[in-house]
PAKOLGU-265759 format. One line per 5 residues: number of its first residue (from 0); for each residue x, y, z of N, C-alpha, C, CB. Coordinates in pm, whole numbers, plus 50000, padded with zeros to 5 digits. Glycine has a CB too. Example, Ala and Ser with C-alpha at 12.3 -4.5 7.8 and 13.67 -1.06 7.14 Angstrom:
# residues 2
0> 51319 49431 50780 51230 49550 50780 51320 49670 50780 51131 49553 50905  51285 49775 50708 51367 49894 50714 51290 50003 50787 51408 49940 50572
//
This chain:
# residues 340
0> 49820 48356 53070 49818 48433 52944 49774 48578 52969 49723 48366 52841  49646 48626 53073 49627 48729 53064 49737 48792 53158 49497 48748 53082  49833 48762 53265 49913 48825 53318 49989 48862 53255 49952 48788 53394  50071 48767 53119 50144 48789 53035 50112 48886 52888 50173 48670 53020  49971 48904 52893 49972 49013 52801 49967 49171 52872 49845 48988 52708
5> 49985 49168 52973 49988 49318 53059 50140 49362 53057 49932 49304 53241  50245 49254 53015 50357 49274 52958 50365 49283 52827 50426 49198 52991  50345 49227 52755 50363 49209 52632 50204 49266 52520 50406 49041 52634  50271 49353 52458 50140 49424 52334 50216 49386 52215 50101 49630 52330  50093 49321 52127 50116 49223 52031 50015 49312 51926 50072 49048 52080
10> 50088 49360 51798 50067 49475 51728 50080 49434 51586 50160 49586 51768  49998 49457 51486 50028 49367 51356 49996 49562 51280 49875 49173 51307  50113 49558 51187 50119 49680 51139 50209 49659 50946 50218 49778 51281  50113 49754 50846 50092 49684 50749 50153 49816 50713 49957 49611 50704  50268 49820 50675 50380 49960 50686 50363 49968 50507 50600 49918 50770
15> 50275 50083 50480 50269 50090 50334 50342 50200 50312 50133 50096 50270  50376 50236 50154 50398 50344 50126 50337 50496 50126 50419 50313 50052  50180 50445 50082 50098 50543 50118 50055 50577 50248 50009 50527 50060  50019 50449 50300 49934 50463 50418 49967 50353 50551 49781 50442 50362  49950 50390 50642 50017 50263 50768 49892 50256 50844 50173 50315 50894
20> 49867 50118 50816 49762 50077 50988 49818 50007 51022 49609 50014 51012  49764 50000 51160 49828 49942 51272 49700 49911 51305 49924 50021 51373  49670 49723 51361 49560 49660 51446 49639 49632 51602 49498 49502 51362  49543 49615 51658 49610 49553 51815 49447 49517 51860 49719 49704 51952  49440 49400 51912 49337 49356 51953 49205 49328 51872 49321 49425 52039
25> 49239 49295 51735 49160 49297 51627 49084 49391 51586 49098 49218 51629  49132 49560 51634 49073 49684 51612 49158 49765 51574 49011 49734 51710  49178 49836 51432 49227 49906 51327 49262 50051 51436 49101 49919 51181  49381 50044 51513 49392 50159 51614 49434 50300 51527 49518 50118 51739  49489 50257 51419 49595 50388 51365 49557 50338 51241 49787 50401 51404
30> 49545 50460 51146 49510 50446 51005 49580 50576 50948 49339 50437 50976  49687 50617 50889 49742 50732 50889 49831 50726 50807 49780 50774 50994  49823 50856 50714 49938 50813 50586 50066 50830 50581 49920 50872 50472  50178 50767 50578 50303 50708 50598 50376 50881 50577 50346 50557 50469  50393 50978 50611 50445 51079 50574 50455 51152 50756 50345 51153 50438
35> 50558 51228 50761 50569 51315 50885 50647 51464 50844 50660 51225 51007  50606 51578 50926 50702 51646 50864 50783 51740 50988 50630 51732 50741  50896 51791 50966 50999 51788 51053 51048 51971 51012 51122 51638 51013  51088 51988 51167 51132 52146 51158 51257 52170 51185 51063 52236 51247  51330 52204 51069 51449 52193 51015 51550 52331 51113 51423 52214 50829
40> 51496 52383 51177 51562 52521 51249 51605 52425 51369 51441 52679 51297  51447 52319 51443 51471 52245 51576 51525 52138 51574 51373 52219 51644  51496 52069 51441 51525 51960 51459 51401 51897 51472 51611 51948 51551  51297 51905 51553 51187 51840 51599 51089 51799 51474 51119 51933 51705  50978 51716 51557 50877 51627 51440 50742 51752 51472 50823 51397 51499
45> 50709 51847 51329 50599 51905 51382 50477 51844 51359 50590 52021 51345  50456 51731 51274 50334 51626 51296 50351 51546 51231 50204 51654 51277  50245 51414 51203 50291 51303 51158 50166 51232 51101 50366 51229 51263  50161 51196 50985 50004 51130 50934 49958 51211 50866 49889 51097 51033  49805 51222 50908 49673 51328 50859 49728 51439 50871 49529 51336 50942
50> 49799 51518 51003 49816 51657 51022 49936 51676 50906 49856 51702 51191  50040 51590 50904 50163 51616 50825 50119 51612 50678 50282 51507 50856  50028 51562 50608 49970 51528 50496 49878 51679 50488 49887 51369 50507  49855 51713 50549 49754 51856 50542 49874 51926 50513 49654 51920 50695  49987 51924 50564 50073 52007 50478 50211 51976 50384 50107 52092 50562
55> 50188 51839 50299 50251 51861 50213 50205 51929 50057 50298 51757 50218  50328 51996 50048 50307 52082 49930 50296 52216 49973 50186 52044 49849  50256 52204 50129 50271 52364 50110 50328 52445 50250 50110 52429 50069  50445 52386 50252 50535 52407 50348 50678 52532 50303 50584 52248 50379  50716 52610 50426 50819 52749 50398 50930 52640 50407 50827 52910 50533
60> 51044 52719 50412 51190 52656 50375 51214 52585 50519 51328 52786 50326  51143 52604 50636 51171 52610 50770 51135 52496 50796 51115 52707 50848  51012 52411 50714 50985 52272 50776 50974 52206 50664 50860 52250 50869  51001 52035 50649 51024 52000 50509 50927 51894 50537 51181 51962 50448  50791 51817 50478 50737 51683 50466 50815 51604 50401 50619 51675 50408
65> 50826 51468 50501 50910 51319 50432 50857 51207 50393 50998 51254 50515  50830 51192 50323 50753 51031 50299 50892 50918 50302 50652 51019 50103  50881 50826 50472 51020 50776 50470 51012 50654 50366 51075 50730 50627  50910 50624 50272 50881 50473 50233 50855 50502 50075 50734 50392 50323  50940 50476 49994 50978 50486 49873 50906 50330 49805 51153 50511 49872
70> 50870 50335 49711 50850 50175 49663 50793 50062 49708 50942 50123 49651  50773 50080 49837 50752 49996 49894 50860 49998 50025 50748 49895 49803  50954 50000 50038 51017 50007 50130 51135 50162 50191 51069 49886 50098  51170 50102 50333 51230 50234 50378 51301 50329 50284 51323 50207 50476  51296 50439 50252 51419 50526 50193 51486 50594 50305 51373 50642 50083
75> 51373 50657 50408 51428 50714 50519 51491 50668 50659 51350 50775 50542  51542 50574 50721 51584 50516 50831 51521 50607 50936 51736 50500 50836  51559 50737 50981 51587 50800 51089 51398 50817 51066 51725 50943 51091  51360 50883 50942 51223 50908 50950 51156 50828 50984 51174 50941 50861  51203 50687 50968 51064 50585 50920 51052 50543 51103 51113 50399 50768
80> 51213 50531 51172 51173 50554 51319 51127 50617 51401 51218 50554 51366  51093 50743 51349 51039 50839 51404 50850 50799 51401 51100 50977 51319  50816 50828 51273 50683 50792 51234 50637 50647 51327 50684 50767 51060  50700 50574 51311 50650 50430 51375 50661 50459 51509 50740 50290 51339  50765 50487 51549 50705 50556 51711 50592 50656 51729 50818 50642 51783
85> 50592 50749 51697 50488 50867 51673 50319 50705 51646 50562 51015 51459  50343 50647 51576 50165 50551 51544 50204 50495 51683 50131 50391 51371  50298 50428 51738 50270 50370 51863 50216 50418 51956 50350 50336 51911  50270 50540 51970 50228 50623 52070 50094 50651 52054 50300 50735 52078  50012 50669 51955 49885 50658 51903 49815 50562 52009 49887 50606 51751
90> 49858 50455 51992 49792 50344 52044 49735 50318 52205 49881 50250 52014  49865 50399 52263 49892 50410 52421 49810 50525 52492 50054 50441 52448  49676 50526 52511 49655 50641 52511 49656 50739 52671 49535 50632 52438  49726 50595 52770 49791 50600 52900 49851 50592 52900 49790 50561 52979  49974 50690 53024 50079 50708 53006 50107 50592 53098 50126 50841 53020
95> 50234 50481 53099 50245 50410 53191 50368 50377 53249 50191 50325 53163  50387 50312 53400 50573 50367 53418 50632 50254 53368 50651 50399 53598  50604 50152 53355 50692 50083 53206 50609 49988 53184 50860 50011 53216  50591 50052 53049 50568 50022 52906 50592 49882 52871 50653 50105 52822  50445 49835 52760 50529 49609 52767 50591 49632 52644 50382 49405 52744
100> 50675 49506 52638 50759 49504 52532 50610 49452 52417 50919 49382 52562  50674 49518 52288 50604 49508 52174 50649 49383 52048 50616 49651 52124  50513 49320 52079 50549 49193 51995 50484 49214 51823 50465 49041 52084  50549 49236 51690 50524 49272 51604 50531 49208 51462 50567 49353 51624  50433 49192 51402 50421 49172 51269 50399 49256 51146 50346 49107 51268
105> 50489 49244 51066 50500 49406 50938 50483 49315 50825 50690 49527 50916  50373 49351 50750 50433 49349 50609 50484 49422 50515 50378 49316 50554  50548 49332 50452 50648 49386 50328 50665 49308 50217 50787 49407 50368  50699 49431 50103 50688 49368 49960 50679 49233 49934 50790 49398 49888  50701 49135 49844 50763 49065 49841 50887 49013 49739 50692 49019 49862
110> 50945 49125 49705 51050 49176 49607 51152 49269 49709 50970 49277 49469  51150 49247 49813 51255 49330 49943 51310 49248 49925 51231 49368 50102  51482 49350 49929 51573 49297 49913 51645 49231 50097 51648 49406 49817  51741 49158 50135 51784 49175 50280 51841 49302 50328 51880 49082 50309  51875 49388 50266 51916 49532 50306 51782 49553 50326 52000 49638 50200
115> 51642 49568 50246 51561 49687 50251 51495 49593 50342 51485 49763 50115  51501 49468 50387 51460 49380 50520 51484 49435 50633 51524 49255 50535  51614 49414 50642 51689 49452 50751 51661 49607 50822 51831 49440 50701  51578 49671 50721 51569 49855 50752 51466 49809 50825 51533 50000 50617  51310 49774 50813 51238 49719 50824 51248 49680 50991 51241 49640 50721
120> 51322 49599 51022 51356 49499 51115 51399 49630 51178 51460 49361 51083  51511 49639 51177 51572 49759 51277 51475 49915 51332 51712 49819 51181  51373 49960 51192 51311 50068 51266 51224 50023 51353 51248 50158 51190  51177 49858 51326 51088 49834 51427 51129 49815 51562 51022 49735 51397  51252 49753 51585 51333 49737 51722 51387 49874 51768 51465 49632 51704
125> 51396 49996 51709 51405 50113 51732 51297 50187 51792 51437 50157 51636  51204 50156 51737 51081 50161 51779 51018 50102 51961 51026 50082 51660  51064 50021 51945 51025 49918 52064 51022 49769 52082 50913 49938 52089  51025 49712 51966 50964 49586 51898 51053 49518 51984 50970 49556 51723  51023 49425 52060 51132 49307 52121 51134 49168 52053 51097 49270 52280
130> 51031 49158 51972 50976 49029 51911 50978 49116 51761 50800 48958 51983  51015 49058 51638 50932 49116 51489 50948 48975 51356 51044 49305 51414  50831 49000 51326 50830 48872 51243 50790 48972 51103 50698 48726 51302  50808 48937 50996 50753 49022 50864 50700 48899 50816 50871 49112 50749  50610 48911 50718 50552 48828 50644 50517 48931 50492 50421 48760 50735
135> 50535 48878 50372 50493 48935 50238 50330 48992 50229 50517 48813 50126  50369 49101 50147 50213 49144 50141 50161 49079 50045 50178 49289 50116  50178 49004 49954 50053 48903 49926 50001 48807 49976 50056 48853 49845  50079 48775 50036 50055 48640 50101 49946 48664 50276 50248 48568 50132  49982 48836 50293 49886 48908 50401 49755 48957 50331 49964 49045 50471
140> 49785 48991 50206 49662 49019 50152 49584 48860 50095 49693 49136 50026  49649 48783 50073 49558 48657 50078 49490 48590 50207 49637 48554 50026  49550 48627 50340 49502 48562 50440 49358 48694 50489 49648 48522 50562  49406 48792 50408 49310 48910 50480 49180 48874 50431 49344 49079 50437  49212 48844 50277 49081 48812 50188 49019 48646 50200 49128 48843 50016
145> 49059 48565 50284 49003 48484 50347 49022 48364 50299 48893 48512 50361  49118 48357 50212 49203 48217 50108 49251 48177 50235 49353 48250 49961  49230 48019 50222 49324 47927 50310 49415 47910 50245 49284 47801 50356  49530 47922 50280 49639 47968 50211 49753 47832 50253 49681 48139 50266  49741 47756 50378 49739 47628 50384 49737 47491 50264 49645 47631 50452
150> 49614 47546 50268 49551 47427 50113 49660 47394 50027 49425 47507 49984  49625 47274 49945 49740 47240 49835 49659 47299 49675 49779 47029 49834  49637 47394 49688 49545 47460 49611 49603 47641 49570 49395 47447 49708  49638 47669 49448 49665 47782 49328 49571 47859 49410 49624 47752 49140  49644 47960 49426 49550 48151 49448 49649 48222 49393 49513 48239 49639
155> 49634 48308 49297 49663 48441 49268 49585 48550 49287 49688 48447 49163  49708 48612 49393 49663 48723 49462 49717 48893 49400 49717 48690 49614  49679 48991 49356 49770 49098 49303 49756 49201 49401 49736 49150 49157  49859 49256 49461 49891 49379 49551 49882 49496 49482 50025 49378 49610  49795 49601 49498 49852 49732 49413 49844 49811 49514 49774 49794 49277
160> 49946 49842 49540 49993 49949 49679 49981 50093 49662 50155 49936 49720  50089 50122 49737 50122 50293 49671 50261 50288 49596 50143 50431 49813  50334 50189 49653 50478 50196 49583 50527 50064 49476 50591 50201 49715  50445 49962 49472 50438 49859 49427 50350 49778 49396 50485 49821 49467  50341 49689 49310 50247 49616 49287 50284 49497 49298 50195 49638 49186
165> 50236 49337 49388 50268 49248 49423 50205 49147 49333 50252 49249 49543  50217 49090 49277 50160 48968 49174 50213 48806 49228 50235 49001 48995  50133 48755 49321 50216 48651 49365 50085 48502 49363 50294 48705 49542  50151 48398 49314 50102 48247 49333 50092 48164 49441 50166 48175 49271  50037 48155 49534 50001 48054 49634 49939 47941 49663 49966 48088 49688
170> 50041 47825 49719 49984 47738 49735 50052 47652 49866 49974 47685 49609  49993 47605 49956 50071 47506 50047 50110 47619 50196 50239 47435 49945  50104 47744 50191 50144 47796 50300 50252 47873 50229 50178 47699 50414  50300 47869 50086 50430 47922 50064 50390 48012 49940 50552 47805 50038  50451 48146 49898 50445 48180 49754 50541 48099 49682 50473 48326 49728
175> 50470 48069 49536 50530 47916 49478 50607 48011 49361 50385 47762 49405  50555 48158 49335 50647 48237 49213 50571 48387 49241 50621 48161 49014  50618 48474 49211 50592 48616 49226 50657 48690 49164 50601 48659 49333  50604 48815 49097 50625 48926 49066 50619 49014 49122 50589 48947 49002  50730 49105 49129 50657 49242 49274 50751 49377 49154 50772 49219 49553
180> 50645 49445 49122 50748 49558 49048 50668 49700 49091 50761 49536 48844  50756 49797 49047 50790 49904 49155 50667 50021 49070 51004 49962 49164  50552 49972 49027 50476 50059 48964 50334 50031 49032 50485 50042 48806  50264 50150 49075 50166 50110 49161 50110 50303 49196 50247 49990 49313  50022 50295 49263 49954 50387 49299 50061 50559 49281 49904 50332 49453
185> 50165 50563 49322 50211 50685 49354 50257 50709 49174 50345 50685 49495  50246 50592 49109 50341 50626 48963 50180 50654 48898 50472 50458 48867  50126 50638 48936 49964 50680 48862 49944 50794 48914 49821 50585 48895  49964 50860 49009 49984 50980 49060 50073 51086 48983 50032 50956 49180  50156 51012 48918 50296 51109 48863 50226 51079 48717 50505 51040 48896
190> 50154 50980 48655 50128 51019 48511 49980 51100 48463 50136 50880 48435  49930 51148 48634 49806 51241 48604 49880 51392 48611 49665 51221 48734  50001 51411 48699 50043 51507 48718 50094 51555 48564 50131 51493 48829  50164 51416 48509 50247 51446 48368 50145 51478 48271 50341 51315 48308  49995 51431 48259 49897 51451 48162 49845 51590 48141 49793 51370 48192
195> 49870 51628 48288 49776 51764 48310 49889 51885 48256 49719 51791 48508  50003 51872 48270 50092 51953 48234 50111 51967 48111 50187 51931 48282  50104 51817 47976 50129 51801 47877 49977 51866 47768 50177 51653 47885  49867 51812 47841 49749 51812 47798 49677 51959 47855 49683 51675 47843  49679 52001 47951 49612 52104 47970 49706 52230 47994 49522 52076 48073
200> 49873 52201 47974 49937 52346 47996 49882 52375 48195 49837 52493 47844  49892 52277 48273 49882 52309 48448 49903 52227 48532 49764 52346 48501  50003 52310 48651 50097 52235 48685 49986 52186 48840 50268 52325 48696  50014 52076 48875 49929 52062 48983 50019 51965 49084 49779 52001 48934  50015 51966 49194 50053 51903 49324 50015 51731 49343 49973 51993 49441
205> 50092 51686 49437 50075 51541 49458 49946 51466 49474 50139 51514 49562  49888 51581 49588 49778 51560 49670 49659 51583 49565 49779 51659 49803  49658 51659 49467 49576 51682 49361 49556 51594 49243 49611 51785 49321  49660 51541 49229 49688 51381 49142 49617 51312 49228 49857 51305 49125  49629 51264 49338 49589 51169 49457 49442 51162 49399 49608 51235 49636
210> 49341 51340 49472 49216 51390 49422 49157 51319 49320 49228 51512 49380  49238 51327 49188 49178 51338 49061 49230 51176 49030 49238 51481 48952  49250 51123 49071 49278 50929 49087 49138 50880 49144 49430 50868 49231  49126 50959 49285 49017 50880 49316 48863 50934 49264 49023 50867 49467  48852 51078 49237 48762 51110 49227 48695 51065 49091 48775 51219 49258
215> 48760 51029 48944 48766 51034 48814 48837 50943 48772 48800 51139 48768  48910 50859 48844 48986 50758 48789 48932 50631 48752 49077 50734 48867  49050 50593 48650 48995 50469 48535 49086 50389 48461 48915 50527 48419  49102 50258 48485 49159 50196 48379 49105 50182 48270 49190 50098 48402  49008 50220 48212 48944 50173 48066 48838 50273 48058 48878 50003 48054
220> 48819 50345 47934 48718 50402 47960 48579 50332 47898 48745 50529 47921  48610 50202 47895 48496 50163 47914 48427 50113 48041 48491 50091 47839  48397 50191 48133 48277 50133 48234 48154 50191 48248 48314 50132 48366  48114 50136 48358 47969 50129 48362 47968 50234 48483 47895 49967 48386  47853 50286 48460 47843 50417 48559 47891 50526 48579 47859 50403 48648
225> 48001 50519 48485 48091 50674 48477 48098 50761 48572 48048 50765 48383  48207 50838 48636 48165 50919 48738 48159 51093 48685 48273 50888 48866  48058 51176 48735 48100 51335 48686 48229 51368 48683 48048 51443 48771  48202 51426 48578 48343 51568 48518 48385 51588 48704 48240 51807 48402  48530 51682 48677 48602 51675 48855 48657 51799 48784 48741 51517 48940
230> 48645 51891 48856 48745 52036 48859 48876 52031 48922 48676 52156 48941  48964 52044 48815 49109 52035 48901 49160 52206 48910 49249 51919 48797  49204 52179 49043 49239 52312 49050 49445 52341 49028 49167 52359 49219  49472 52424 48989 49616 52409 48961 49697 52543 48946 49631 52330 48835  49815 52558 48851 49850 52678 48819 49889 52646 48679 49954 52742 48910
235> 49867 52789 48589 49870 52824 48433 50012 52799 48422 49819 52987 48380  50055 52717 48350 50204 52722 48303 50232 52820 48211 50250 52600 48242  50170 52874 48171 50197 52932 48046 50186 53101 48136 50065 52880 47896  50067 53186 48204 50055 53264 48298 50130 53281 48411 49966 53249 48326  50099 53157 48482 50166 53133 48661 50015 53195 48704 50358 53261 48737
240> 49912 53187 48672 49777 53211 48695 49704 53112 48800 49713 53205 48565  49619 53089 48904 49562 52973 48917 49477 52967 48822 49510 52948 49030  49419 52865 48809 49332 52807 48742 49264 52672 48744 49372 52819 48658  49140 52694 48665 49009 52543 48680 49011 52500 48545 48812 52582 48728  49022 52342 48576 48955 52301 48443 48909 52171 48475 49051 52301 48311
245> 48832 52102 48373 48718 51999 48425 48771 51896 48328 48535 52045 48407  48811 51776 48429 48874 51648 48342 48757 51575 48391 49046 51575 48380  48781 51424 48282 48661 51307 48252 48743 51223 48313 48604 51258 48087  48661 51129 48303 48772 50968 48341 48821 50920 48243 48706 50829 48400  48775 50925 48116 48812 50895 47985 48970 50947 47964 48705 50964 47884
250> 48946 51086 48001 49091 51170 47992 49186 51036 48068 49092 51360 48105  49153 51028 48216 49210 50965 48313 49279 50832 48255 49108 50943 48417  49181 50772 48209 49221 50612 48158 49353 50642 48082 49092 50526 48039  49323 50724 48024 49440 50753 47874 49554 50777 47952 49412 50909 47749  49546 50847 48057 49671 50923 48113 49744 50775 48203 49613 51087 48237
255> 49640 50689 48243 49707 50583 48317 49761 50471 48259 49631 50537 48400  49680 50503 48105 49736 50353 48047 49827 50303 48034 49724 50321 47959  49962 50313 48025 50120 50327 48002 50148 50185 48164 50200 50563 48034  50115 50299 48265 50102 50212 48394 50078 50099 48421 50036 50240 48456  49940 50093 48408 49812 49970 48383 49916 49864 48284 49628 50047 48267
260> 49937 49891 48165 50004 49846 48083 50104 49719 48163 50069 49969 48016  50215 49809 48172 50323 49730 48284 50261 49605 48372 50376 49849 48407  50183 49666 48442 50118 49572 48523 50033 49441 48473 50039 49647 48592  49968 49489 48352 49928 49339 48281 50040 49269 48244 49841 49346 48146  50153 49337 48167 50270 49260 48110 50297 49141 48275 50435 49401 48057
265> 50350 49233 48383 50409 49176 48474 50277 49011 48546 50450 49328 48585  50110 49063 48537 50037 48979 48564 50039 48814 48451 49914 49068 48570  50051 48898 48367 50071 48764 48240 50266 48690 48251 50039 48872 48018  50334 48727 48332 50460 48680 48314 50457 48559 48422 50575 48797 48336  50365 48649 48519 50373 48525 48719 50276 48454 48573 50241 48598 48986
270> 50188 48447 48506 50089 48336 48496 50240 48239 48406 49899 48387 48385  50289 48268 48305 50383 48204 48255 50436 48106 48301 50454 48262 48236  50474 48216 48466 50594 48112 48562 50511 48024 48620 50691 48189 48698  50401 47978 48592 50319 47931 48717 50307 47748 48667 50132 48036 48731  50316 47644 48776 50297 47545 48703 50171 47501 48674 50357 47462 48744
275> 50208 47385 48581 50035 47359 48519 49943 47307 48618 50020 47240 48392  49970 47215 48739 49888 47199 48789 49810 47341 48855 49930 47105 48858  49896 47401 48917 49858 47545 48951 49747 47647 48885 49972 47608 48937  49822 47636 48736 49726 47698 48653 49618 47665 48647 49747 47703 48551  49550 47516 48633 49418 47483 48653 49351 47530 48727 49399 47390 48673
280> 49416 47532 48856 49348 47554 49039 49368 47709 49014 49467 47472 49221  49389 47811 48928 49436 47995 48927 49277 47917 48788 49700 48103 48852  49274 47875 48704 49151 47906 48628 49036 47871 48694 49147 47844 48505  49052 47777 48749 48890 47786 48877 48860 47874 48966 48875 47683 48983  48960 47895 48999 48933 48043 49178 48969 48151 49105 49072 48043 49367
285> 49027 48195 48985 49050 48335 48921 49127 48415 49000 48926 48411 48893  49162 48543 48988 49271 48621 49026 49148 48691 49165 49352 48744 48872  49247 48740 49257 49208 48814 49336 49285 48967 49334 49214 48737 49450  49176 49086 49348 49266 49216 49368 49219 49251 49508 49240 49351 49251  49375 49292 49596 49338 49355 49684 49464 49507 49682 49329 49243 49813
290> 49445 49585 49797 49549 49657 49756 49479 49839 49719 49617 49560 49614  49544 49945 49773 49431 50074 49687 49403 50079 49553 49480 50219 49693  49517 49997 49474 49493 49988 49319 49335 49914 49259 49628 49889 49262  49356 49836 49381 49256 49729 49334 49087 49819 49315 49253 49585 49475  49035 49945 49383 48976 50045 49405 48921 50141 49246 49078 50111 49503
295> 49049 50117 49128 49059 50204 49013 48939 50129 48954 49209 50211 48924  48865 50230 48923 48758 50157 48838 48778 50127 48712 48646 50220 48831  48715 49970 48627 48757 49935 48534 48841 49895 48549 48760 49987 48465  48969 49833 48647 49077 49751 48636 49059 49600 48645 49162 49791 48730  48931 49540 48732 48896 49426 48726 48880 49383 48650 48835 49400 48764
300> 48796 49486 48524 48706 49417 48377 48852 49405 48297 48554 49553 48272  48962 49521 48279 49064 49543 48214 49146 49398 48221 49132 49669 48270  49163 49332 48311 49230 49243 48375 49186 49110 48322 49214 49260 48514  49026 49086 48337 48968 48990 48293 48977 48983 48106 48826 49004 48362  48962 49114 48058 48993 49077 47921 49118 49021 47836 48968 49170 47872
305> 49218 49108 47960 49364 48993 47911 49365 48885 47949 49503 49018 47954  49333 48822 48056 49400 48742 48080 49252 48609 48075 49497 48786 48216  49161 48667 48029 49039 48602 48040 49012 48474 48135 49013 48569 47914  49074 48527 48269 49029 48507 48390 48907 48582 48501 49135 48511 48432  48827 48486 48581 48730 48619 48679 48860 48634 48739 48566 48579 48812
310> 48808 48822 48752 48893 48887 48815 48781 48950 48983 48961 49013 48686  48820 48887 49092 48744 48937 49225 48800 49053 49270 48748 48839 49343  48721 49124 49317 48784 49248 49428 48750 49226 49583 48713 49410 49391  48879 49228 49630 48829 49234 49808 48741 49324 49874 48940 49260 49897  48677 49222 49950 48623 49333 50055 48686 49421 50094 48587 49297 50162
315> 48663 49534 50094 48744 49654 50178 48905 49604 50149 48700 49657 50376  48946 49641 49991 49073 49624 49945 49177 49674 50023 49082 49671 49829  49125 49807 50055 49277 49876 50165 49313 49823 50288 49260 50031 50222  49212 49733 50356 49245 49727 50427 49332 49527 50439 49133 49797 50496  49301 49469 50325 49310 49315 50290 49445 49278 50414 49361 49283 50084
320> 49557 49361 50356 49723 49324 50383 49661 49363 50587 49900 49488 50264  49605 49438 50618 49641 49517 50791 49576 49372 50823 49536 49713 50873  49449 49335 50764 49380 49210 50806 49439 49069 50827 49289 49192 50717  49519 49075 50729 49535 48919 50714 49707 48958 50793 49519 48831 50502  49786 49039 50827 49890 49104 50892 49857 49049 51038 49891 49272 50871
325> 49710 49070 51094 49680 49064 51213 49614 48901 51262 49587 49185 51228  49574 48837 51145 49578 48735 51170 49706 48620 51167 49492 48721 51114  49784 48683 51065 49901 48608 51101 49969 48613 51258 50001 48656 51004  49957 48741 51312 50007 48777 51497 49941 48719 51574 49992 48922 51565  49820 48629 51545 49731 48537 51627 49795 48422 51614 49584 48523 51587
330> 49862 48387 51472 49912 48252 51468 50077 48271 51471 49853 48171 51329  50120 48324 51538 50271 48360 51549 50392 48282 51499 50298 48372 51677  50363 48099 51610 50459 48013 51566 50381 47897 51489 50546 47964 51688  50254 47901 51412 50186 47835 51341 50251 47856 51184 50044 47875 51369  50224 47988 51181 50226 48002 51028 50398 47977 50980 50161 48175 50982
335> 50434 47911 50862 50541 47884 50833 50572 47967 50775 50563 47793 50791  50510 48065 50707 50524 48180 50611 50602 48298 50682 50377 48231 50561  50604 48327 50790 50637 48467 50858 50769 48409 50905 50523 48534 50990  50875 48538 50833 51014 48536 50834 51068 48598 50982 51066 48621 50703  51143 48487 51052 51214 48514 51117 51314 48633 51152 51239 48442 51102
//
């Protein structure tokens, strides 16, 4: 075994919209947000992650930032191969004269279609991948958060990503019904951008939505602990001026509710589909959130009042899906769940 892993690097990588980690050896090697950006005169990649994220929004006509991962899955082919090579290379931090073949586990939605599979599959073998298994991100975010997922026993698990939100039922090793719809972190991003424009007359950037999500953000404005007023910085629509102004979370909640909304509809529809024995075993163990959504303050309590279920939050939510991603690559030909 150890001769055979000096060939073979066995890599569990949790390909989000927002953000991509990559584990190898049960240590979080690459943590870096799914975006690269490219110089349109050369052709070439002028960085990729953190550095490429430092400059979206404020790039000349000469280099353009790509986010290759729409929804949850590829939009970009050529990009998304690029980026996934660029994190590998991360990993390698010796140069070596040949390289082991890369044995790989990705998750993905679980509302991918076989086209947006198949993208998936191919940037990873583009990449390097000689081996690739995918497995669903709920069903990675249930093994991350420490559900035996085996058991003949109901877990509902909810994904809130950057491009999607995963709402899925487990029991037996299999998802038994799921919801996966395309509203999730980046569309809460676009209805702070739409609030601030409508409500304060100023136009503000992606990365500044992002800001004012985490810094002030809220599903309800009822919680506990409230966080300080947040200065957003922007430009005067009405001038073309910069300008400051100081939003609440209260503001925030209001601006997200529409969102939030969707997402209860879609959480109360999987409970619908769910059978009764199930439902019993989902009212004893209650819902689990993992996922960056899961992070919005006040969405747990929001959650529990509809559906008047406990609502849990994972340990270290962002990272639930890379976790339980990497334990599935330990159990390779065990788990029945990870798609061929």
């Amino acid at each position: 075994m150890g001769l055979l892993s000096l060939f073979t690097k066995e890599i569990a990588i949790d390909l989000g919209t927002a953000n991509t980690i990559i584990i190898h050896n049960d240590k979080i090697v690459v943590e870096e947000p799914s975006i690269i950006a490219i110089n349109l005169i050369t052709g070439k990649t002028e960085a990729v992650g953190k550095k490429a994220m430092m400059m979206h929004g404020k790039t000349h006509q000469y280099i353009r930032t790509i986010r290759p991962l729409r929804d949850g899955v590829i939009a970009d082919f050529h990009s998304a191969e690029i980026m996934i090579k660029a994190f590998i290379r991360m990993i390698n931090s010796k140069r070596v004269l040949f390289p082991p073949a890369l044995k790989m586990v990705i998750s993905i939605p679980s509302g991918i279609t076989e086209v947006e599979e198949r993208a998936v599959r191919d940037s990873a073998e583009q990449a390097g991948a000689k081996e690739v298994r995918l497995i669903h991100e709920p069903m990675a975010a249930a093994i991350g958060i420490g559900i035996d997922v085996l058991e003949p026993n109901g877990n509902m698990v909810i994904d809130i990503g950057g491009g999607t939100s995963e709402i899925a039922v487990i029991a037996l090793g299999g998802i038994v019904n799921n919801k996966s719809i395309r509203i999730a972190g980046d569309d809460f991003n676009a209805d702070i951008e739409e609030y601030m424009r409508k409500q304060h007359n100023i136009n503000i950037g992606e990365r500044t939505a992002e800001r004012v999500k985490i810094e002030v953000g809220a599903a309800t404005p009822d919680i506990e602990n409230p966080p300080p007023d947040f200065a957003v910085h922007g430009r005067d629509m009405l001038t073309g001026i910069p300008k400051e102004i100081m939003v609440n979370y209260a503001e925030i909640a209001h601006a997200l509710d529409k969102s939030i909304v969707k997402i209860e509809t879609a959480v109360l529809n999987a409970l619908e589909m769910t059978p009764p024995e199930l439902s019993a075993d989902i009212y004893r163990t209650g819902i689990y959130l993992a996922g960056g959504g899961a992070l919005l303050r006040g969405l747990d309590k929001r959650l529990h009042l509809k559906t008047k279920l406990v609502v849990h939050i994972a340990e270290d939510p962002l990272k639930a899906v890379a976790r339980g991603t990497a334990i599935a690559l330990k159990n390779f030909d065990k788990f029945p769940f990870l798609i061929k």
